[in-house]
Structure formats: C-alpha cells, structure tokens
N, C-alpha and C positions, 0 to 999 in steps of 0.2 A: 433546462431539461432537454437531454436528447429526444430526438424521435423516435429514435430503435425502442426505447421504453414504453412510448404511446401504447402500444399492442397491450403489454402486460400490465401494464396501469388499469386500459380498460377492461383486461381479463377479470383482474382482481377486484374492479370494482362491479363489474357482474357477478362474480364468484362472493363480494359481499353481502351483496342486496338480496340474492339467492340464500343464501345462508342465513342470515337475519330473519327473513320468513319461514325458512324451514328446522333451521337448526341453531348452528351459532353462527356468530362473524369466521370465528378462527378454520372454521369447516369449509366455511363459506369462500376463502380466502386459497384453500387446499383446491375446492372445488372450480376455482375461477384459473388458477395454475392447470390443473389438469385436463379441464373439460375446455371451460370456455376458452383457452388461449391457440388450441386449435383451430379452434372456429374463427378467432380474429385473425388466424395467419392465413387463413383459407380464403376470407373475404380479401387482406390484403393483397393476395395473386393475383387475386381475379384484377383487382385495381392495377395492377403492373401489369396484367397480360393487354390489358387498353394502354396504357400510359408509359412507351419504351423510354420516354426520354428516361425515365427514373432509373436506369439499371444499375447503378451503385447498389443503392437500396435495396434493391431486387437481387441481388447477388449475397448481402448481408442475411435476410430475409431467409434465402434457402441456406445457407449457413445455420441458422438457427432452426430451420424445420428441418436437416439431416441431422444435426446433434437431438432435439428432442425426439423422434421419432425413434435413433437408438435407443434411448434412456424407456422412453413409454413402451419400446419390445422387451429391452429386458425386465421393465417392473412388470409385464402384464406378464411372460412366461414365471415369474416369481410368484404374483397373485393366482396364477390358472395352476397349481402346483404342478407343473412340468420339471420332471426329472431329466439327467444326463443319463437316463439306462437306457439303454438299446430292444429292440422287441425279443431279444434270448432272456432277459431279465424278469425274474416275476417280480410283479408290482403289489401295494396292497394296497386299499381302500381307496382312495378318490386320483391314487398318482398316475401320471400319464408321462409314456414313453417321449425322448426325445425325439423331435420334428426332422432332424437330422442323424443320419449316422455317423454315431462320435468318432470314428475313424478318419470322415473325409469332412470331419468341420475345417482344416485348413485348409482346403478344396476350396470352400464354401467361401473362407474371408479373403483366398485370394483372388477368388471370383467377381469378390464384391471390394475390395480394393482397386482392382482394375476398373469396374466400372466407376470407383470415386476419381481414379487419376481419367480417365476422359472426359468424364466430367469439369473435374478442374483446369483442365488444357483447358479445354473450349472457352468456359467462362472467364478467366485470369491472363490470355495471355490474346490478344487482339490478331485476329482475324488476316489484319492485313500484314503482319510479321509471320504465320506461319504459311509452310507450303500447304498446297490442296490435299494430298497423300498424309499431314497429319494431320487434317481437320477430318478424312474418314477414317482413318485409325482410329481418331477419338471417337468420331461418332459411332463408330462398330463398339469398341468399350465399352461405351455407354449402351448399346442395345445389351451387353451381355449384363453389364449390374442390372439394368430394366428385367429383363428373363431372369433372374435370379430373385428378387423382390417379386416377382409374381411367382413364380415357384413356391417361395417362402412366406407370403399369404395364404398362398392355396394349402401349405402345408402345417401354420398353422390354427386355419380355420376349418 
C-alpha cells in the first residue's frame, strides 16, 4: 500500500465509525471523503511544516489539497444555489447572484492560473538552477493567486 492513501483510508475510516453511529456505513464513508479528509490533510501540513526532509511528499500532498479544494468550491457554489446571473438579473426564491462578474471571470482564471504557474516554478524546478529575478517573479505570482483566493473567500462568504 502506498502512503499517498494513508490520509484517505484514515478519512474513510473515521467517516465510517461516524456513520455507523449516526447513520449508515455508506454516508458514513461520503462523510469521511468529505469532512474528515480535510482534516487529515490539515494535520499532515502541520507534520511537513516540522519535518523538511519529506518534501516529495509534501509537494504531492498540495497537489491534492489544490485539486480538492477546486472540486469542494465548485460543489459548495452548487449546494449553496449560486447562480451565473449578475446583480441586473432578477432572481427568485432562495437563488443568489454570482460572486463574480460573469464578464471578467477570465480576468479571474487568468489571475488565478498565474498564481498556479509561480507556484509550480517555485516548487518543481530547484532553486539552485534558476536565477534570483525568477524566484521573485514567482514569488510576486504567487502573492497575486494568494490576493485572489482571499478576494474569493471574502466574496463568497
């Protein structure tokens, strides 16, 4: 068994023992995906933010917390009924305007593509092969995806 799996094995098996008391296994198993597997990736950081030697792992690790954390935005804008209509739009019963304006959402993902590409300099390509001038390009990139996720917290909570 790989390691990379550890996290979700324990997820699921929290998400079953929880389930089993409250509900069923199969909920329980949904529940342990969803809730608890954050939480085990959360405790993992913390163990990598002590333990550098591991940065393989720790490189894999955010791999998988930037893929899930897109999936968990777009299910939650799905469950929160957030619509693509702009605030000219009348809405009815419980719908709520998009957090963006639909005009400058490619604004928005080229904003946030820039900040994955300095990201991924940084992380994938070693430090002592690039020059100083693109380690802060990258690092400026990355402040601009960081300012953009905070934006889009703030916007939609």
């Amino acid at each position: 068994m790989k390691k990379r799996m550890i996290p979700l094995l324990i997820s699921v098996f929290i998400g079953i023992i929880y389930g089993s008391i409250q509900f069923d296994w199969l909920i329980g198993i949904f529940y342990g995906i969803l809730i608890a597997y954050p939480i085990v990736l959360t405790m993992i950081n913390i163990y990598y933010l002590f333990h550098s030697k591991l940065f393989l792992e720790s490189r894999i690790n955010d791999l998988i917390i930037i893929f899930l954390g897109s999936v968990y935005g777009c299910c939650y804008s799905l469950v929160d009924n957030i619509t693509f209509y702009d605030y000219t739009t009348t809405l009815y019963n419980s719908e709520i305007h998009t957090p963006i304006y639909t005009k400058a959402l490619l604004t928005v993902i080229v904003l946030l593509a820039i900040g994955y590409i300095g990201y991924f300099v940084l992380t994938y390509i070693p430090l002592s092969k690039m020059s100083p001038i693109i380690i802060v390009l990258s690092i400026s990139l990355m402040y601009i995806g960081v300012y953009e996720n905070i934006l889009w917290i703030i916007q939609f909570f």
